[in-house]
Wavefront OBJ file of the C-alpha trace (Angstrom):
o trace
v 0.000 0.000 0.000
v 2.505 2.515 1.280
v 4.345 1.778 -2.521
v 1.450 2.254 -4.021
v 0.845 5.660 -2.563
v 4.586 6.629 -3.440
v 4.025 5.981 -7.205
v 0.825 7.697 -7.587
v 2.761 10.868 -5.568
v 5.633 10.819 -8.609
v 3.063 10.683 -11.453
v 0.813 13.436 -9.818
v 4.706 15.196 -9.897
v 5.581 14.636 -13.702
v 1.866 15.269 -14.732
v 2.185 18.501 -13.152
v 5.283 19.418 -14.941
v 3.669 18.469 -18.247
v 1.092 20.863 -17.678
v 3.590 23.546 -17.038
v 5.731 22.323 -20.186
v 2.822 23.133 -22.357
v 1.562 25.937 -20.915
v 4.650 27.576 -21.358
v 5.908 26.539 -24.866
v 2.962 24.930 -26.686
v 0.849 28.159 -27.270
v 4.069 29.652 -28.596
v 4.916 30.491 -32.132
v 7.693 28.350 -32.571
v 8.355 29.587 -35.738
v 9.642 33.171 -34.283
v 10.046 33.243 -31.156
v 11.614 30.771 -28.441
v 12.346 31.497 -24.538
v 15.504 31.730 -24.760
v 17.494 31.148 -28.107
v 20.428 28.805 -28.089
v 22.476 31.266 -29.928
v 21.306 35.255 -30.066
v 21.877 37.894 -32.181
v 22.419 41.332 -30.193
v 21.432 43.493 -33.295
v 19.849 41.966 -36.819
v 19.735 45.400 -39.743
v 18.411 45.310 -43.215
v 19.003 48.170 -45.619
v 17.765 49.481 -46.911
v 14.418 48.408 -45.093
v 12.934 47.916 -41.439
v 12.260 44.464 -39.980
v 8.600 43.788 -38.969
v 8.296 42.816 -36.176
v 11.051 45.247 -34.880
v 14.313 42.998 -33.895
v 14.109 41.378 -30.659
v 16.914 38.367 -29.884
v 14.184 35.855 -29.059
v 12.317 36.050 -32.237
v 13.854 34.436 -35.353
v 11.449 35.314 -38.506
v 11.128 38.830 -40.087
v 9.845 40.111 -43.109
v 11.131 43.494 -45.309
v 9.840 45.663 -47.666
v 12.609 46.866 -49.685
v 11.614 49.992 -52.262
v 11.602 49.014 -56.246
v 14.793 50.601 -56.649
v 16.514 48.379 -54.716
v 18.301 45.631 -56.418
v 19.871 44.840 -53.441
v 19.961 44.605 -49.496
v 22.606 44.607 -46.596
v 22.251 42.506 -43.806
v 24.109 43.197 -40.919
v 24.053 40.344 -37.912
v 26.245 41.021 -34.864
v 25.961 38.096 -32.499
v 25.438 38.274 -28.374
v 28.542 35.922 -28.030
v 31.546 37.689 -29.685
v 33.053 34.353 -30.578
v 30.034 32.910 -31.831
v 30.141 32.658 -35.992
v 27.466 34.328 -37.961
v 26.825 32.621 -41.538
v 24.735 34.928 -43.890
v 23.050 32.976 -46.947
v 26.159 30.565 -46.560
v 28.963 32.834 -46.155
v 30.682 33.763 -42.866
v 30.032 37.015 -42.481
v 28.487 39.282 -40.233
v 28.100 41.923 -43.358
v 27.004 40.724 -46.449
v 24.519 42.225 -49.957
v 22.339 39.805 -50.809
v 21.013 40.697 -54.291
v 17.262 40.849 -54.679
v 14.929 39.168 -57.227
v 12.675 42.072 -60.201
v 9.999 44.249 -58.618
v 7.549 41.974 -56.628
v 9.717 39.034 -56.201
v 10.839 37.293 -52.147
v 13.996 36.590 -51.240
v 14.288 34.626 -47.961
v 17.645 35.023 -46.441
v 19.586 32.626 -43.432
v 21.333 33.438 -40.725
v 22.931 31.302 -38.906
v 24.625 31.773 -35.434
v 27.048 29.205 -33.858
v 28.461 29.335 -30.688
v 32.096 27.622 -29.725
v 30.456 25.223 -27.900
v 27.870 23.594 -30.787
v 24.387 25.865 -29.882
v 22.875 27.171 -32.679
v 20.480 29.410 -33.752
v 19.031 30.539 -37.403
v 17.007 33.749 -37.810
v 15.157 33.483 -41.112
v 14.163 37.698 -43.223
v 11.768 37.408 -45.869
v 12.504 40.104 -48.140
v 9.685 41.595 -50.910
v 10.909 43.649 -53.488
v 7.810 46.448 -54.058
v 6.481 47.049 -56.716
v 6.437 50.190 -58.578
v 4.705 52.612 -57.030
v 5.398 55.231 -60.478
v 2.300 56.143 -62.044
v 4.019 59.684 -63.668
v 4.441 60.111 -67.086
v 7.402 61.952 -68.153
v 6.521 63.497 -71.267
v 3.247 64.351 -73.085
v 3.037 65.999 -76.383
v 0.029 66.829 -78.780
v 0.324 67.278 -82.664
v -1.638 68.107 -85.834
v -0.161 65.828 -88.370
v 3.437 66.522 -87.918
v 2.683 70.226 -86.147
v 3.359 70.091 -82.428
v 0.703 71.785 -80.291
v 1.463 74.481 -77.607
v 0.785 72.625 -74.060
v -0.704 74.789 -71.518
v 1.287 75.139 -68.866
v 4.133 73.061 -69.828
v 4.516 69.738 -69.108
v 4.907 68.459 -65.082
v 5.106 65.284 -64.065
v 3.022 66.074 -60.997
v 0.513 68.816 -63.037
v -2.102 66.594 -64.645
v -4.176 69.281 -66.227
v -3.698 71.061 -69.782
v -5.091 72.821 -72.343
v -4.489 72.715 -76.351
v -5.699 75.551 -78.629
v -5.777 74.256 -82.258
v -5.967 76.838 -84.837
v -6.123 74.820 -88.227
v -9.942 75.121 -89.083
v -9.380 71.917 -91.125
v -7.711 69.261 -88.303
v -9.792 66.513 -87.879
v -7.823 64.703 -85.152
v -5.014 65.097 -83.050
v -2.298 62.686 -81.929
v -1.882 62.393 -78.237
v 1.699 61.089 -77.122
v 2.607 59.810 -73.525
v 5.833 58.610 -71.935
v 5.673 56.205 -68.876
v 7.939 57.333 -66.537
v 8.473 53.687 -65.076
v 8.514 50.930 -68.423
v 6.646 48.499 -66.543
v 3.378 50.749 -65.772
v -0.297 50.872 -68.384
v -1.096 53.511 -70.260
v -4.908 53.894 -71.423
v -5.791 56.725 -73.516
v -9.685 58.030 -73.993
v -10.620 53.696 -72.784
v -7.882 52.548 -75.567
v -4.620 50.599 -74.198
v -1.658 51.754 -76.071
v 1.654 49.903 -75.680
v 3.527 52.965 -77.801
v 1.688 55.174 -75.326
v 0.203 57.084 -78.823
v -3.272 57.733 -80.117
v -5.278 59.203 -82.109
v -8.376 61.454 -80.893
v -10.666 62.708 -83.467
v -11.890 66.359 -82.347
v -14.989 68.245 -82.784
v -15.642 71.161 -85.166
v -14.181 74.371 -84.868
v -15.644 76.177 -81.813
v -15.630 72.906 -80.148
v -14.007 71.230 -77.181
v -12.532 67.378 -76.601
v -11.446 66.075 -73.541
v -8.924 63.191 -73.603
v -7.766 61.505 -70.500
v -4.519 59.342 -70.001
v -4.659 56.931 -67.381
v -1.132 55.710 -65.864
v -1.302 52.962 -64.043
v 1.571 51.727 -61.672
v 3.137 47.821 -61.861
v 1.638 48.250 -58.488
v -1.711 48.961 -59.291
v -2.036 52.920 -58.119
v -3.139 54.998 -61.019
v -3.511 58.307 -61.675
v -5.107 60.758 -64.820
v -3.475 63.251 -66.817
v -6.027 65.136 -69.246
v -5.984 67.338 -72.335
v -9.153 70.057 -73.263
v -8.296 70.119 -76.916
v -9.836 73.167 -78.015
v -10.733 73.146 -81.837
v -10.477 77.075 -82.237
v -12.923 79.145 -84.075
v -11.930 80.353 -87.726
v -15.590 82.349 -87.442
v -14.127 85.992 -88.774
v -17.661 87.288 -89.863
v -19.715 89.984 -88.978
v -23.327 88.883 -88.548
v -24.573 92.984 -89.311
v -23.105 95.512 -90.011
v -25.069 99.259 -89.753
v -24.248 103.012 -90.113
v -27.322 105.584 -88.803
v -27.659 108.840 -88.669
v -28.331 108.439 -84.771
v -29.194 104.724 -83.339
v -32.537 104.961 -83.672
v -32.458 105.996 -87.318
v -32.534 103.910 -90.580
v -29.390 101.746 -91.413
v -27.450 102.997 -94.448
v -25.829 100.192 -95.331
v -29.072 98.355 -97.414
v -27.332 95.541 -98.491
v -25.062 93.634 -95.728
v -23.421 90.524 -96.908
v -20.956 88.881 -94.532
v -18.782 88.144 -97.489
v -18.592 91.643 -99.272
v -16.077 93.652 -96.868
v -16.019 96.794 -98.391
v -19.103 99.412 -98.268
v -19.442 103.106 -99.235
v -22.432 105.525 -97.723
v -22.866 108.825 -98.890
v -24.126 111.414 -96.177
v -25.397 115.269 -96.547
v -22.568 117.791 -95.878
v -24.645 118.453 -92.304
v -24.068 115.461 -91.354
v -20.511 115.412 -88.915
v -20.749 111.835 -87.184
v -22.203 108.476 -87.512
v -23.118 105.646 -85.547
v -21.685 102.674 -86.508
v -22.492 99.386 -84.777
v -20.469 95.327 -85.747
v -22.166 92.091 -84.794
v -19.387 89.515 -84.700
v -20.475 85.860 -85.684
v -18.469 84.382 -82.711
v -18.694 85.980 -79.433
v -15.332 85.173 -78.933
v -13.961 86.536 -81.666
v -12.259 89.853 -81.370
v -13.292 93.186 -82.758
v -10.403 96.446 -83.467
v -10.162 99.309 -85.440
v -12.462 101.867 -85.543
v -14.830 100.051 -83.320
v -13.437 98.719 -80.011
v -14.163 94.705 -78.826
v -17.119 95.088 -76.128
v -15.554 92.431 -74.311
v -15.396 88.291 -74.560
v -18.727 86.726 -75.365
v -20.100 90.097 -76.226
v -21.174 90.244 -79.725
v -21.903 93.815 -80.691
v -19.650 96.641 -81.022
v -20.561 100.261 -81.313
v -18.973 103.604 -81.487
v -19.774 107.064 -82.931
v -17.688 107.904 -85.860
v -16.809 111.879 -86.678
v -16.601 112.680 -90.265
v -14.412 114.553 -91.906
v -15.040 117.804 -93.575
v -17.844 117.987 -96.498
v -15.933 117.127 -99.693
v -13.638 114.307 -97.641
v -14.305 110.486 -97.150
v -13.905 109.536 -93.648
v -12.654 105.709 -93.356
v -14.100 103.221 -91.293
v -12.184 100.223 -90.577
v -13.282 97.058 -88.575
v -11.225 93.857 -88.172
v -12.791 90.739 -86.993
v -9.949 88.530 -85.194
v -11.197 84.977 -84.376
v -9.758 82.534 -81.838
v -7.809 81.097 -84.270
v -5.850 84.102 -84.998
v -6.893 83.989 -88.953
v -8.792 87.973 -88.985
v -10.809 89.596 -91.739
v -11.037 93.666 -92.314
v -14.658 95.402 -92.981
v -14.155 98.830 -94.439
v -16.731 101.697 -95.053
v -16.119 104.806 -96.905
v -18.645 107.773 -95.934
v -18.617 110.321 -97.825
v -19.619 113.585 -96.655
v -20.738 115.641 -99.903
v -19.740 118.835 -100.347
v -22.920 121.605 -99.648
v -25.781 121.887 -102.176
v -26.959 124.971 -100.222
v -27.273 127.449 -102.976
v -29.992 130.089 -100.558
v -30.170 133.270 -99.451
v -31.194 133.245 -95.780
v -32.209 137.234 -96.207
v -32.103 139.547 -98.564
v -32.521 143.378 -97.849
v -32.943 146.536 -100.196
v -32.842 149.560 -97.814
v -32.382 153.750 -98.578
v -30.193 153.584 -95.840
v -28.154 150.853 -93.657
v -30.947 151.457 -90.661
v -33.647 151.944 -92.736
v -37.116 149.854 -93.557
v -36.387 146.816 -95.926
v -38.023 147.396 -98.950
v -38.152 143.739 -100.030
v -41.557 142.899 -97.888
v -41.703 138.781 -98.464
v -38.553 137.675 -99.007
v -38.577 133.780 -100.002
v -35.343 131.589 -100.568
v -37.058 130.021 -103.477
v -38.003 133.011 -104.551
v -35.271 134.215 -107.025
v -36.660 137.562 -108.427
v -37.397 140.681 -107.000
v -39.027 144.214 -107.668
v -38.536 147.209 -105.535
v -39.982 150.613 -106.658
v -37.795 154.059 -104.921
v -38.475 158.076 -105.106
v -37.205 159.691 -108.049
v -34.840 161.709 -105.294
v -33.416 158.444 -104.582
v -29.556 157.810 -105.973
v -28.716 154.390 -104.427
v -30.055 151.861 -102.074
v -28.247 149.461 -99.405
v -28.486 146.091 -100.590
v -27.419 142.901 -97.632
v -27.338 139.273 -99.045
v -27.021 136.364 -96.286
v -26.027 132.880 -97.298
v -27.495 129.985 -96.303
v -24.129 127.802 -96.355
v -21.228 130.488 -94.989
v -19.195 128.394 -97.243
v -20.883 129.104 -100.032
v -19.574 132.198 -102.078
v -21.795 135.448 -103.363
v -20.496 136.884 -106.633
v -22.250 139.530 -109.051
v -23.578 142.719 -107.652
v -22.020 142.000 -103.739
v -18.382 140.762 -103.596
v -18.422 137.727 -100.810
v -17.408 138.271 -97.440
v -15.078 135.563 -97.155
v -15.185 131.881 -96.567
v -17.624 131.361 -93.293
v -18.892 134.875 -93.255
v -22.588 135.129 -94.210
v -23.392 138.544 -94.944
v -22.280 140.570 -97.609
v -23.296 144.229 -97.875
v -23.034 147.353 -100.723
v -24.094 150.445 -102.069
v -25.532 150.211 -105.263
v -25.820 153.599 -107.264
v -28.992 154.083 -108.724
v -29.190 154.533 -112.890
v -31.649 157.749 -112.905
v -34.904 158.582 -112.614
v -37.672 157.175 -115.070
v -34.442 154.041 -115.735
v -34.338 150.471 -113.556
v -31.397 149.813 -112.153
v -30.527 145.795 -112.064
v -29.034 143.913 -108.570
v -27.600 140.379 -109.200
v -26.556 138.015 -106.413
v -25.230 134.797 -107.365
v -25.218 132.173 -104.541
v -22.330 129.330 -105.426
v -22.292 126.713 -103.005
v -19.355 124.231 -102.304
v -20.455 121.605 -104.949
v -20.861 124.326 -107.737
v -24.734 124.552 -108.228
v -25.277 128.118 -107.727
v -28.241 130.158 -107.650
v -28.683 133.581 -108.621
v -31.061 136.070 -107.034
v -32.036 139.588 -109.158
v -33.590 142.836 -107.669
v -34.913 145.595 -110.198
v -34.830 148.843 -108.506
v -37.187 151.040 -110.248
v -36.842 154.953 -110.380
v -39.893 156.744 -110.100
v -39.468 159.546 -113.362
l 1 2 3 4 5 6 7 8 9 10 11 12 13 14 15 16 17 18 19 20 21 22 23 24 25 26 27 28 29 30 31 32 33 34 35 36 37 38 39 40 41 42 43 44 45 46 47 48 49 50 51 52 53 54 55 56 57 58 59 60 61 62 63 64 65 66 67 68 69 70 71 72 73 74 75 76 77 78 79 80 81 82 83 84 85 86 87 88 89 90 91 92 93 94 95 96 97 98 99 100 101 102 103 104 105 106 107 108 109 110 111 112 113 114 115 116 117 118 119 120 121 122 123 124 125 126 127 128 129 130 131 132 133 134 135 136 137 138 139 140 141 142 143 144 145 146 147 148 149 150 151 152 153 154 155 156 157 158 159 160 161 162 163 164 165 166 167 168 169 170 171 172 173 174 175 176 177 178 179 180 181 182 183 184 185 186 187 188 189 190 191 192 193 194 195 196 197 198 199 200 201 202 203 204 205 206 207 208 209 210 211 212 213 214 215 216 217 218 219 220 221 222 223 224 225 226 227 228 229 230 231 232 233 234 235 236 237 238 239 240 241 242 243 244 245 246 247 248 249 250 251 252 253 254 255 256 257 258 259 260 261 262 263 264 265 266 267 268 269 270 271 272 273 274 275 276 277 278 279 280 281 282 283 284 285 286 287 288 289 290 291 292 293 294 295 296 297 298 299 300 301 302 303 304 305 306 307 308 309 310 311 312 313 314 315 316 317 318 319 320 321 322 323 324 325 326 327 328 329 330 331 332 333 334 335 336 337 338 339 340 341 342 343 344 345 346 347 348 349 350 351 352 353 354 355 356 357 358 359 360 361 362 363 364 365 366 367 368 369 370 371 372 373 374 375 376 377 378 379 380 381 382 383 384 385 386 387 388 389 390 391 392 393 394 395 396 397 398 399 400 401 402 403 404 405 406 407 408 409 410 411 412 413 414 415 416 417 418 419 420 421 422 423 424 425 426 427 428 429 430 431 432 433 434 435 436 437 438 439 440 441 442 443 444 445
């Protein structure tokens, strides 16, 4: 019995330790970690890279992430026991490059520490080469058949906005060009793949806008979008109307606008010193100079009053119509101011003496002859002509008072009693159709 009792004592003793044993190692990851290694490491480096987990002696499995430019790594191992001998990848070494597989590849590398007196311990770094993380292009260029494009701004990696202003009415396409910046990334262009990183986008009419988008996508799947507004520029240099008044609200002179015909003559009356001139552009976005000033982007009508030159002189009007595209068209108008018809008198006086009654009672301007009966006493009468036009010029019977004077004034002697005496008064205007105005004086006998 008492035996018996001893036995069952010494298996209640090595049960317990069991139970310890596996409490303390079984739920372990043997893989990484033990209690207490056989033969440590005191440091462990990678570079360039950082060990996950961070190093710690007791744990034996690591894993890096070198970048993509790294072909290579450097493993440094410096062992606890200075004695001990560190074996990298099968070399004894405490320093050695271990060369890396391409972008994306592991590289599991051994190291093995032995101690003088046979313990041993191997520490095991998994080592991923990234992959490319480059989704930059490094150049992008746009042409029109073999006519490079103007990129706004200029190219940037890291800027992946532009703008293209084509000017060539007639381009039907453009060819989009994109460098990879890393060989091993996707380019897509408007949905297409390209390999040559080239395609061709067909564009819109002029006064229209495309949008093409390059998509760069990275070996390691992160992708960004460059894109393009391909404007097709206007080539619209028309004027949709074209009118020259008298005021604005008056009639327009020009009858017979036609977008084509550029060149337009109006004839005005010698009053007339100014005109209003107003140009509808067929694109808003076209640009109006000259004589007539732009009223401003997306503004289509442009209007200014013109002063003429003096009666007798053409006064030139001059509008140019500059479209986006840069290819502009020139509207000219002639006006011509005529030279004055204005052949009247605006008075016309017969008078015994310069304060005296005038003897012509109803004086008309379209009335051209006159009769005016005096005293035989009477020797000579004061005659005053006024012209209409001051520019116009009297001649006959009253010299002119010179160029924009209006009144000209004499004394005419009288031929005798019982005998008329005849006045003449020519009115010549600027244009040469003169007028001439007659008084009889008649003597009483």
């Amino acid at each position: 019995m008492k035996r018996n009792l001893i036995f069952t004592r010494q298996w209640l003793v090595t049960a317990l330790f069991l139970v310890i044993g596996l409490s303390s190692y079984g739920c372990a990851d043997t893989a990484s970690v033990s209690e207490d290694v056989a033969a440590p490491l005191a440091s462990l480096t990678i570079t360039p890279g950082a060990l996950q987990p961070a190093f710690f002696a007791n744990t034996t499995n690591y894993a890096v992430n070198a970048p993509t430019s790294a072909t290579s790594v450097t493993v440094t191992a410096v062992p606890k026991d200075k004695t001990a001998i560190v074996t990298i990848d099968g070399f004894v070494t405490s320093q050695r490059s271990v060369t890396l597989g391409s972008p994306g590849s592991t590289t599991t590398i051994l190291i093995v520490v032995e101690t003088q007196t046979g313990l041993e311990t191997t520490y095991t770094v998994t080592v991923t080469r990234l992959l490319s993380s480059d989704n930059n292009l490094s150049a992008l260029s746009v042409k029109v058949g073999t006519t490079s494009q103007t990129l706004l701004p200029d190219f940037d990696a890291n800027i992946q906005d532009y703008t293209v202003n084509v000017p060539d009415a007639n381009a039907g396409s453009v060819t989009v060009s994109a460098t990879k910046s890393d060989l091993n990334a996707t380019i897509v262009i408007n949905g297409q793949g390209t390999s040559s990183g080239q395609a061709i986008i067909l564009i819109g009419v002029p006064g229209t806008t495309t949008l093409v988008t390059i998509e760069v996508t990275a070996p390691n799947g992160s992708k960004k979008t460059y894109r393009i507004t391909v404007n097709h520029l206007s080539g619209d240099n028309n004027l949709s109307a074209l009118t020259v008044k008298l005021d604005p609200s008056g009639t327009n002179l020009i009858n017979n606008f036609d977008p084509n015909t550029t060149s337009y003559t109006v004839d005005v009356a010698s009053t007339v010193t100014s005109v209003e001139v107003s140009a509808t552009k067929s694109d808003p976005n076209a640009v109006l100079s000259g004589s007539i000033a732009d009223p401003g982007a997306g503004q289509a009508t442009g209007q200014t009053t013109i002063p003429l030159n003096g009666a007798g002189t053409p006064t030139l009007v001059s509008i140019t119509v500059t479209p986006p595209n840069g290819d502009f068209k020139t509207y000219t108008i002639t006006v011509n101011r005529r030279l004055s018809d204005n052949n009247n008198l605006s008075a016309l006086t017969v008078k015994l003496d310069p304060s005296g009654t005038n003897l012509i009672n109803n004086f008309d301007p379209n009335t051209t002859s006159y009769t005016v009966d005096v005293a035989s006493t009477v020797t000579s009468v004061e005659v005053s002509a006024t012209k209409s036009d001051p520019n116009a010029v009297l001649s006959g019977s009253i010299a002119d008072p010179g160029a924009g004077q209006a009144t000209g004034q004499t004394t005419i002697p009288l031929n005798g009693a019982g005998t008329p005496t005849l006045v003449s008064i020519t009115v010549t205007p600027p244009n040469g159709d003169f007028k001439t105005y007659t008084i009889t004086v008649n003597q009483a006998p």
